[in-house]
Each structure stands twice: as structure tokens, then as C-alpha cells.
C-alpha positions in Angstrom: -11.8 -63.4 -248.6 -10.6 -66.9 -248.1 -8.5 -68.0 -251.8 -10.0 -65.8 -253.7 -8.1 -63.7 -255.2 -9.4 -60.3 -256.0 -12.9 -58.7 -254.5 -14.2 -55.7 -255.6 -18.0 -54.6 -254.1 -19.5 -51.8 -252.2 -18.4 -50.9 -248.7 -19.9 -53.1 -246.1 -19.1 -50.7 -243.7 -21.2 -48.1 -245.3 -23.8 -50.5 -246.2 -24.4 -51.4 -242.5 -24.4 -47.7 -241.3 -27.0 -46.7 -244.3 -29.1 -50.3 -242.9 -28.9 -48.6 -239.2 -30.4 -45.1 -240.9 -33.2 -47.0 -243.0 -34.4 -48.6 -239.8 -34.1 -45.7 -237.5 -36.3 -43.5 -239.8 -39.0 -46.4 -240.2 -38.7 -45.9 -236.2 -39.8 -42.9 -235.8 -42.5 -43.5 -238.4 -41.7 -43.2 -241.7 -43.4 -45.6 -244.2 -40.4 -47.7 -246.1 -42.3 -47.3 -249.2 -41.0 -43.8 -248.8 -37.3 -44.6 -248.1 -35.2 -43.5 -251.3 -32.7 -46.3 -252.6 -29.8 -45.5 -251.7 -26.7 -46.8 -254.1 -23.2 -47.2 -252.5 -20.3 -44.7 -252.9 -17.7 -46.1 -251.7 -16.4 -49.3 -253.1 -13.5 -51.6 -252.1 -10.9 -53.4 -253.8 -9.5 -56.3 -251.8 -6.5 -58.5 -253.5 -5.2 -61.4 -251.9 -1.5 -61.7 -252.2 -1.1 -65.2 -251.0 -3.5 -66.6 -253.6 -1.7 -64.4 -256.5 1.8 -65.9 -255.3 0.7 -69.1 -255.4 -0.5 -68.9 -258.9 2.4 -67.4 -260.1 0.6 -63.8 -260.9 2.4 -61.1 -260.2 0.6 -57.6 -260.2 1.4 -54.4 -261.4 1.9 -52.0 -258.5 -0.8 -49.4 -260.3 -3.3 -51.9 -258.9 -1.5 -52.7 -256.0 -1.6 -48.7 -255.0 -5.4 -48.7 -255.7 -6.3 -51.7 -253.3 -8.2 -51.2 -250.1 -6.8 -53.9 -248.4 -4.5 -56.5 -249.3 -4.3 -59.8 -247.3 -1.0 -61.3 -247.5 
């Protein structure tokens, strides 16, 4: 996240690790048309402190507790 200043989105982490599944069972054979769609569980909220200071926002700490990851 480079100036943003918030990001909120699915997990990449878990997107990349359902991507690996996906194409280990097409593999060993399975046709994709019969893949399920998967939707994400796990979502991510990323706040950039830097950017918020520099606006002049200041945050309440309920969000503050919430975020994944903060980038100061």
C-alpha cells in the first residue's frame, strides 16, 4: 500500500494457497468446469498511518484495534 490510506480486500495469502489447490486437483485430473468457486473468508484491513498523519486524520482506536496490519 504505497499512500493509500486504508485497504480492505480478501486475504492474498489465502487466495494464493486456494490458486495452489485449484491447480493441483486439475493435476490429478479433475475437469475445472467442475471446480466449485470458492469465495474468500478471511479478509484484511490494512491502514496506513503515515498517510492518515499527513492528512491530519486521526482515527479512532475501535478501527485501529480491528486492523490487520498497519504501516507506519
Amino acid at each position: 500500500m504505497a499512500g493509500g490510506l486504508l485497504s480492505y480486500g480478501p486475504s492474498q495469502t489465502e487466495a494464493y494457497r486456494a490458486a495452489g489447490i485449484y491447480v493441483s486437483k486439475i493435476f490429478k485430473g479433475t475437469h475445472p468446469g467442475d471446480l466449485p468457486v470458492d469465495v474468500s473468508s478471511k479478509f484484511e484491513l490494512a491502514v496506513n498511518l503515515k498517510t492518515a498523519n499527513g492528512l491530519g486524520i486521526e482515527l479512532p482506536l475501535s478501527l485501529l484495534m480491528r486492523v490487520s496490519e498497519a504501516i507506519e
